[in-house]
N, CA, C and O of each residue as an XYZ file, in Angstrom:
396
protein
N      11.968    -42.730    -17.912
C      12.225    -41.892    -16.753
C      12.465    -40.464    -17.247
O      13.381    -40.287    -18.049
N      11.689    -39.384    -16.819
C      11.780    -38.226    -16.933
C      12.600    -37.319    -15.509
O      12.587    -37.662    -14.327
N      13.030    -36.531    -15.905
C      14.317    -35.723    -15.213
C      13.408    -34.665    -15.308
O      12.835    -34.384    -16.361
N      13.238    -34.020    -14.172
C      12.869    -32.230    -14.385
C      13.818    -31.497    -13.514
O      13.782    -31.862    -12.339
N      14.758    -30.442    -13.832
C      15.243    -29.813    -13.140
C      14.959    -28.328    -13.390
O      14.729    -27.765    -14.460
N      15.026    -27.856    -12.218
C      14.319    -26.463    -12.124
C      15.205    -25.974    -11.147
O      15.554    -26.567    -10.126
N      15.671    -24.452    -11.659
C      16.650    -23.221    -10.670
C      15.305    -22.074    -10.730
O      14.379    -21.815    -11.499
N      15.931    -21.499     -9.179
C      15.683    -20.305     -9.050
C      16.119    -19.047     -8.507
O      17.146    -19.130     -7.835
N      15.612    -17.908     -8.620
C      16.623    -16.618     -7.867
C      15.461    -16.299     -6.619
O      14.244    -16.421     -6.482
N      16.340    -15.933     -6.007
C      15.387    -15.833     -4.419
C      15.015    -14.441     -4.235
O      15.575    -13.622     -4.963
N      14.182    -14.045     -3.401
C      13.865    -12.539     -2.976
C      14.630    -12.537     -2.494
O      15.547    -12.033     -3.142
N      15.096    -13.070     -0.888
C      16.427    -12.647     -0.164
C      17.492    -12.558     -0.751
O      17.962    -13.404     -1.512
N      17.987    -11.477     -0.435
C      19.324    -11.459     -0.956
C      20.106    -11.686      0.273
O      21.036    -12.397     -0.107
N      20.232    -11.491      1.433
C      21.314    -12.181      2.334
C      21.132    -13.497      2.985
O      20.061    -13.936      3.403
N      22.419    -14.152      3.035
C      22.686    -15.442      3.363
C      21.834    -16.190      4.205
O      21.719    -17.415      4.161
N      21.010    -15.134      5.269
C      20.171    -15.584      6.179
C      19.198    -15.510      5.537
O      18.663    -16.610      5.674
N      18.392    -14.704      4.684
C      17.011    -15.324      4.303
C      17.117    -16.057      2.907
O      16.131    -16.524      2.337
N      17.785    -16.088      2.647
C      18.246    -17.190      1.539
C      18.079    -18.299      2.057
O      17.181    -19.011      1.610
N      18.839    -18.725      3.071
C      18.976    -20.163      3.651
C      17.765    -20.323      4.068
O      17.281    -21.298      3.493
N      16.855    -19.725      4.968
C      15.609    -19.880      5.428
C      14.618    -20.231      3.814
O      13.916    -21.195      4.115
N      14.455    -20.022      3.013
C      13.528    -19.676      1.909
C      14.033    -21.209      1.398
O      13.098    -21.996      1.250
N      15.415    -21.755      1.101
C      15.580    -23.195      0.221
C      15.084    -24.022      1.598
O      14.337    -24.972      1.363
N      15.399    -23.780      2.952
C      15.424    -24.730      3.794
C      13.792    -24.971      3.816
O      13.392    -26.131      3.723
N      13.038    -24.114      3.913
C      11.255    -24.012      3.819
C      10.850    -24.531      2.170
O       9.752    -24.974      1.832
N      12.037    -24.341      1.288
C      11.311    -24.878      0.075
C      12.214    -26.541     -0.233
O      12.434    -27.187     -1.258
N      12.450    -26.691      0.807
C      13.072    -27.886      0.768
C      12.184    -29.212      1.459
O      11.836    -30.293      0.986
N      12.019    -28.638      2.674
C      11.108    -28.684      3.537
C       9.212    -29.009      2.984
O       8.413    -29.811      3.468
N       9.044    -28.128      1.954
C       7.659    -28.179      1.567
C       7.827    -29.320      0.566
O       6.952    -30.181      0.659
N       8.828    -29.532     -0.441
C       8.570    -30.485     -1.906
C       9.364    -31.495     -1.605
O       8.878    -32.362     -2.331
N      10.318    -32.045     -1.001
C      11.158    -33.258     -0.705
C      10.113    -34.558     -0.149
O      10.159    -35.726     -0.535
N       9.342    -34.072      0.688
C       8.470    -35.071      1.769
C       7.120    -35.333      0.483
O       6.239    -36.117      0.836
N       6.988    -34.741     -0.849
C       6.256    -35.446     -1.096
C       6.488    -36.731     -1.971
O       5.608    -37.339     -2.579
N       8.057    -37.089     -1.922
C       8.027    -38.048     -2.743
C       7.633    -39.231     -1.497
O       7.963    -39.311     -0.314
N       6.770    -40.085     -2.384
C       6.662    -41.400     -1.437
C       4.482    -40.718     -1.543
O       3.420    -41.339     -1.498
N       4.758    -39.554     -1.657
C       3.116    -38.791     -1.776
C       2.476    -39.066     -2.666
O       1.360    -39.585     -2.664
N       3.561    -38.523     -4.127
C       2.535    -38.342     -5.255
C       2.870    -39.226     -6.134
O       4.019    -39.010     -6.521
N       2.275    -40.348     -6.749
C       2.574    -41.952     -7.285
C       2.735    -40.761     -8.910
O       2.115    -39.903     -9.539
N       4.596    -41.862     -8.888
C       4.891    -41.840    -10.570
C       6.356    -40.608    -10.292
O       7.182    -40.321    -11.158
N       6.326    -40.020     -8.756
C       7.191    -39.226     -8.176
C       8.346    -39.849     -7.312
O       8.415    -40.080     -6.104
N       9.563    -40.112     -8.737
C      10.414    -41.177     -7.609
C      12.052    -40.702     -6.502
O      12.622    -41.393     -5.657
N      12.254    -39.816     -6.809
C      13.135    -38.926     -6.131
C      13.093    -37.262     -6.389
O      12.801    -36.794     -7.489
N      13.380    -36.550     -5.377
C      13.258    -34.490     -5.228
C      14.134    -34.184     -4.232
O      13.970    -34.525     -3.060
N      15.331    -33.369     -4.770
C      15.985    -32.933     -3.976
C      16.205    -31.129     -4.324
O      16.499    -30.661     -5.423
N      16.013    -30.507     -3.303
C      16.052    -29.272     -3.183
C      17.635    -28.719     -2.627
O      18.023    -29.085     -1.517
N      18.399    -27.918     -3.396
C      19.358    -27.381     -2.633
C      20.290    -26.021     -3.533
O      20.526    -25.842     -4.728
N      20.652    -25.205     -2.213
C      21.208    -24.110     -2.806
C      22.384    -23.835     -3.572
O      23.275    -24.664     -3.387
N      22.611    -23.055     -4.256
C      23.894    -23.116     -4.961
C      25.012    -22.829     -4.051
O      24.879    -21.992     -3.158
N      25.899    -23.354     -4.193
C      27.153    -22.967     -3.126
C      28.556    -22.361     -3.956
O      29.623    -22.329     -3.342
N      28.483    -21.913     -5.306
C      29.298    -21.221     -5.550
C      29.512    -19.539     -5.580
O      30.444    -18.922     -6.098
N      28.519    -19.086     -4.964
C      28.583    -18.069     -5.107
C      28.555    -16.928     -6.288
O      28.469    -15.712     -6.119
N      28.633    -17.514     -7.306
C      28.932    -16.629     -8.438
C      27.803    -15.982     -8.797
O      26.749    -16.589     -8.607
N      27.745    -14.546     -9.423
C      26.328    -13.575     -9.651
C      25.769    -14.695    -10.743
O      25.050    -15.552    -10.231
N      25.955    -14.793    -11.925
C      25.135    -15.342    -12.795
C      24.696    -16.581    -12.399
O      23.605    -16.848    -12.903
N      25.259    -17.666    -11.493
C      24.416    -18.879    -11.102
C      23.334    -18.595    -10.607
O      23.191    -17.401    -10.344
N      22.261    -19.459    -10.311
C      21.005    -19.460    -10.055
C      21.030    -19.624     -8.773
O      22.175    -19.852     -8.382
N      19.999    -19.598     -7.683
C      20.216    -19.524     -6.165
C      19.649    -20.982     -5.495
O      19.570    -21.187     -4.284
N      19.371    -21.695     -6.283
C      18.364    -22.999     -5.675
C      17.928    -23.852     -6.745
O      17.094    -23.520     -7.587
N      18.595    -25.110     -6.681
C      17.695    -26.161     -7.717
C      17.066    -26.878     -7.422
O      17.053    -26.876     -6.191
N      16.142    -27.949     -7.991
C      15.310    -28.779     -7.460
C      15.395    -29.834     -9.033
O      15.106    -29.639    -10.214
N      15.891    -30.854     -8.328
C      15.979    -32.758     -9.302
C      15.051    -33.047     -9.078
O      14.652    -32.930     -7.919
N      14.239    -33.570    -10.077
C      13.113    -34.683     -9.244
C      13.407    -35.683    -10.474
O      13.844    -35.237    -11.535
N      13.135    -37.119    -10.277
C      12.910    -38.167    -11.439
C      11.317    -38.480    -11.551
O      10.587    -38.451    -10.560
N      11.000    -38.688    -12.455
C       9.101    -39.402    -13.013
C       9.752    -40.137    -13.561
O      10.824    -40.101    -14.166
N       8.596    -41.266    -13.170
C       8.713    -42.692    -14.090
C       7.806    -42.193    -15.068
O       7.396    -43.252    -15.543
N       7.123    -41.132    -15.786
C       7.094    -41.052    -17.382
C       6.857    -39.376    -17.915
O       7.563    -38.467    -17.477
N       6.007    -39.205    -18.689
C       6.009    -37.460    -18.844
C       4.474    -37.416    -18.465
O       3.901    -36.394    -18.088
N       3.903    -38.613    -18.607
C       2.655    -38.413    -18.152
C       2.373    -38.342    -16.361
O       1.349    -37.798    -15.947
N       3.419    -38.965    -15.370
C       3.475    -38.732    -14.207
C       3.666    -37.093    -13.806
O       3.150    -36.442    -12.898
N       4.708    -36.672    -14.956
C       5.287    -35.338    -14.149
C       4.156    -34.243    -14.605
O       4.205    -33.104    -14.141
N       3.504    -34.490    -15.196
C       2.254    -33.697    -15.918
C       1.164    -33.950    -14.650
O       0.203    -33.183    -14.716
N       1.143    -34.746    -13.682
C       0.327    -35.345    -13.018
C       0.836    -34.354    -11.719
O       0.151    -33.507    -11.144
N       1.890    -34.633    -11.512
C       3.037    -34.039    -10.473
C       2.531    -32.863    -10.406
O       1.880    -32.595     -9.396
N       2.693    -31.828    -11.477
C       2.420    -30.381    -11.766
C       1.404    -30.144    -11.399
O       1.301    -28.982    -11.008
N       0.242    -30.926    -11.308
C      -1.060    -30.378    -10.716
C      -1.487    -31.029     -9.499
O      -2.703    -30.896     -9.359
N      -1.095    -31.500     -8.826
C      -1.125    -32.618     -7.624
C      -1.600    -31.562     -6.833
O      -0.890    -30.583     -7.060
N      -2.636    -31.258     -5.853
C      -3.072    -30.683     -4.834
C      -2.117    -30.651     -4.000
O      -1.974    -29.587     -3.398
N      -0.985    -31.997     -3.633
C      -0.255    -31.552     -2.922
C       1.140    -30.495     -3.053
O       1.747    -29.740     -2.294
N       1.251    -30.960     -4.581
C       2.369    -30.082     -5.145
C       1.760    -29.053     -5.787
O       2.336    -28.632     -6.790
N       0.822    -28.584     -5.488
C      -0.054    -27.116     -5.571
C       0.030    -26.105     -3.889
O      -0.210    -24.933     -3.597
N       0.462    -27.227     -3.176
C       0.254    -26.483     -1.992
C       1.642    -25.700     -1.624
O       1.801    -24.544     -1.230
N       3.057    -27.242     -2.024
C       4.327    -26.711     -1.718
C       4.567    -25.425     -2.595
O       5.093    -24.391     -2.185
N       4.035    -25.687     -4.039
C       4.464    -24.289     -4.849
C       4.092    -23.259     -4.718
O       4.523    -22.329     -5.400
N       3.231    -23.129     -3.853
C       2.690    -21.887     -3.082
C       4.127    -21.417     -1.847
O       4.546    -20.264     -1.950
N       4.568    -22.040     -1.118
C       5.640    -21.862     -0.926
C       7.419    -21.610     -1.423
O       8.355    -21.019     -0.885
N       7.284    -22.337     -2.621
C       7.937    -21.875     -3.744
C       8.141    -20.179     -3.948
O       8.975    -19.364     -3.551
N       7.160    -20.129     -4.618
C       6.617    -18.579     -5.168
C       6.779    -17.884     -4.189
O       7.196    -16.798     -4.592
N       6.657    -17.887     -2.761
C       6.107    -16.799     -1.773
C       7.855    -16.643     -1.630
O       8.232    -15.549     -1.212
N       8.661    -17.418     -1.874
C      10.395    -17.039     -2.269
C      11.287    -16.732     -2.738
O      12.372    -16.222     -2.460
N      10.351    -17.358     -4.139
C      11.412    -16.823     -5.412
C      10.560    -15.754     -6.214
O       9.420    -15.300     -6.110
N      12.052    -15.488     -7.388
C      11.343    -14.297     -7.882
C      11.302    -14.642     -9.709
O      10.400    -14.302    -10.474
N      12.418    -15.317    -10.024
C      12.416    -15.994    -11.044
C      12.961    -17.567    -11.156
O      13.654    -18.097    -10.287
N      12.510    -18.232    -12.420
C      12.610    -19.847    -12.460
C      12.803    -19.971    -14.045
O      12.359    -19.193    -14.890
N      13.523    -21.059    -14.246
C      13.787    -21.553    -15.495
C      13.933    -22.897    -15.485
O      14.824    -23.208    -14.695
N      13.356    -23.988    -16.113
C      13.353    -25.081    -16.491
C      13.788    -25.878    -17.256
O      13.815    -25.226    -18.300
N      14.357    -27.379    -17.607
C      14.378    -28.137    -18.277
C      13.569    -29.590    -18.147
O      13.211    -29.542    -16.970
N      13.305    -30.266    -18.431
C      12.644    -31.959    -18.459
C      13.433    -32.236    -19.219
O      13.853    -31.326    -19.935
N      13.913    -33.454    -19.372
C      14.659    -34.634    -20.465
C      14.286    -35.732    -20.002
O      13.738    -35.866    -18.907
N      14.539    -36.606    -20.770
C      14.505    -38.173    -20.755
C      15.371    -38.780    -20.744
O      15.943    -38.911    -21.826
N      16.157    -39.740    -19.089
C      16.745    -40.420    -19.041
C      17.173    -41.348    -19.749
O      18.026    -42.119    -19.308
């Protein structure tokens, strides 16, 4: 089982288009689990501490291997949500590990 977690910083900077931008990027990548086979849980959500250096939005997902999430990454459908992604954020940083 592979873990990918991914933060990001948003264009909006106030509370209202912040919330709109995770709720639409929540909205676009959550509904495809059950979509893209080897994609077994994605949860999208904002940071709630407030602090400047935290990141503004993470996203969990689990793969049942590294060869699924490699699969994941190019999925037409998860080509479409990350287009929604991007049209929000402005920077991203990553990890994968192995459960």
């Amino acid at each position: 089982m592979i873990r990918h977690v991914v933060m990001w910083k948003l264009n909006a900077e106030d509370a209202v288009g912040q919330k709109a931008a995770v709720d639409a990027m929540a909205a676009a990548l959550e509904p495809l689990v059950g979509q893209i086979e080897g994609l077994d849980s994605l949860t999208v959500r904002a940071d709630i501490a407030a602090v400047d250096s935290n990141w503004d939005v993470v996203l969990v997902s689990d793969h049942t291997s590294p060869e699924a999430l490699v699969a994941y990454g190019s999925h037409p459908l998860h080509v479409v949500a990350g287009a929604v992604v991007k049209a929000n954020t402005r920077d991203r940083v990553c990890v994968d590990f192995e459960l």
